[in-house]
N, C-alpha and C positions, 0 to 999 in steps of 0.2 A: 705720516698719519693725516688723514683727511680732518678739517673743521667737523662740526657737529654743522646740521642743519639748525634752520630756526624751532620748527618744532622739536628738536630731540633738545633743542637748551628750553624751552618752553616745557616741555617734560620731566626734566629734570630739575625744574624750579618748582613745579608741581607738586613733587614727590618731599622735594628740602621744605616747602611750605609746610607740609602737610605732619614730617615731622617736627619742624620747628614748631608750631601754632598749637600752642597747650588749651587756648582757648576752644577754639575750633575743636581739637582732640575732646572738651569736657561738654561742648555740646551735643558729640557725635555726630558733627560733619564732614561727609564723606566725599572725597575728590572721585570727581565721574570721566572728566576730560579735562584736558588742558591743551591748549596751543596759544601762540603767537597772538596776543593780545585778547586772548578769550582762555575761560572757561568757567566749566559745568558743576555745580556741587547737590551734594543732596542731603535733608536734612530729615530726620523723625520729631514732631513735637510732642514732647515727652510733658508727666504731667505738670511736671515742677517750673514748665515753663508757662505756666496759664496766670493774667492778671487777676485782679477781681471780677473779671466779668467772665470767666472760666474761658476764653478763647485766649492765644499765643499772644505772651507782651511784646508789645512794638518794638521794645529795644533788644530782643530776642531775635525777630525778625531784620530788625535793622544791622546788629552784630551777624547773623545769614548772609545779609546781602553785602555786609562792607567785607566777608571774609570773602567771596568770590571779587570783587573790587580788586583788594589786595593781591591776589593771585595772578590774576589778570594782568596789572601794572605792572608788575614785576614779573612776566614772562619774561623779559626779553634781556635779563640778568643784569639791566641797571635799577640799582638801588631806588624806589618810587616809594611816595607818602600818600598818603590824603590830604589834600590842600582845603578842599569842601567837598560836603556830602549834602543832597538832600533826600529825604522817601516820601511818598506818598503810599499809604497803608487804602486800597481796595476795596477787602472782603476781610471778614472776621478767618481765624484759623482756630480749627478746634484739636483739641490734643489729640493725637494719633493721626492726627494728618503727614502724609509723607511730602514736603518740599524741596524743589530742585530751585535753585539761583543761576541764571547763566549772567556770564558776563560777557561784554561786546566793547572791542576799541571803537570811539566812536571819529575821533580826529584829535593829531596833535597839531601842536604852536609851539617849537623849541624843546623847552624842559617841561611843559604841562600837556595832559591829555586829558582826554573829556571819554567818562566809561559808562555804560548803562547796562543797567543789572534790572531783571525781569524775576519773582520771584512767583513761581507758579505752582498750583498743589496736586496731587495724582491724578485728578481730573484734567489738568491743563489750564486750570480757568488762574486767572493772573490776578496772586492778593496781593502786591504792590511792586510798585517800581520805584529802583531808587537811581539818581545820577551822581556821579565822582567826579571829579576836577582831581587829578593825581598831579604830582611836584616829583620830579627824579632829581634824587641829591647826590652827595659825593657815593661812590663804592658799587659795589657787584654784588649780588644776591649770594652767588656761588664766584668766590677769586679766581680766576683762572679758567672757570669754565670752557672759555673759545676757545680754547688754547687744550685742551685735554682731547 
């Protein structure tokens, strides 16, 4: 039996993500791509997610972006955290805005890696960017995976 490639274990961490992540599930974020230290989400802002100022809460969009983060780091089926996150919020989002998150391996140093996530609205136009510092710790995403 051959290895998996890197993207078929990057696919399959995609898929385990996306049933594992109840959060994710309750916001209706939808996995678009995945591979090898990237991928692609999309999200609808629904009403219930609007501050007082009737545009999308920050930590709505920040919870968007740390879920493609997440995905991301843990393509490559070792166990990865958030060590620090920062976002910078753009442009207002108004509800029914359709949003896609990509996330990007930007460089590692050992057990930490530095990720940037772009989070952009149907138009293209980019309402914020956030950056991750990931930590990989003990354990596999999926056990065994290489090895299947």
């Amino acid at each position: 039996m051959s290895a998996l490639s890197p993207q078929q274990i990057a696919e399959r961490i995609g898929q385990a993500a996306a049933e594992r992540d109840l959060a994710a599930q309750r916001l209706g974020i939808e996995l678009l791509e995945m591979g090898p230290g990237r991928c692609r989400l999309r999200m609808t802002v629904k009403p219930d997610m609007v501050n007082s100022h009737g545009t999308c809460h920050g930590g709505v969009i920040f919870t968007f972006a740390d879920s493609a983060f997440g995905y991301a780091c843990n393509s490559f089926n070792r166990n990865a955290v958030a060590q620090q996150c920062d976002i910078t919020y753009l442009r207002p989002v108004l509800p029914g805005a359709v949003l896609t998150a990509t996330a990007e391996l930007r460089e590692t140093a050992g057990r930490s890696a530095v990720y940037d996530m772009a989070v952009q609205d149907e138009d293209g136009d980019t309402v914020a960017l956030f950056r991750g510092l990931a930590r990989t710790i003990k354990g596999e995403t999926i056990p065994g995976l290489e090895k299947a």
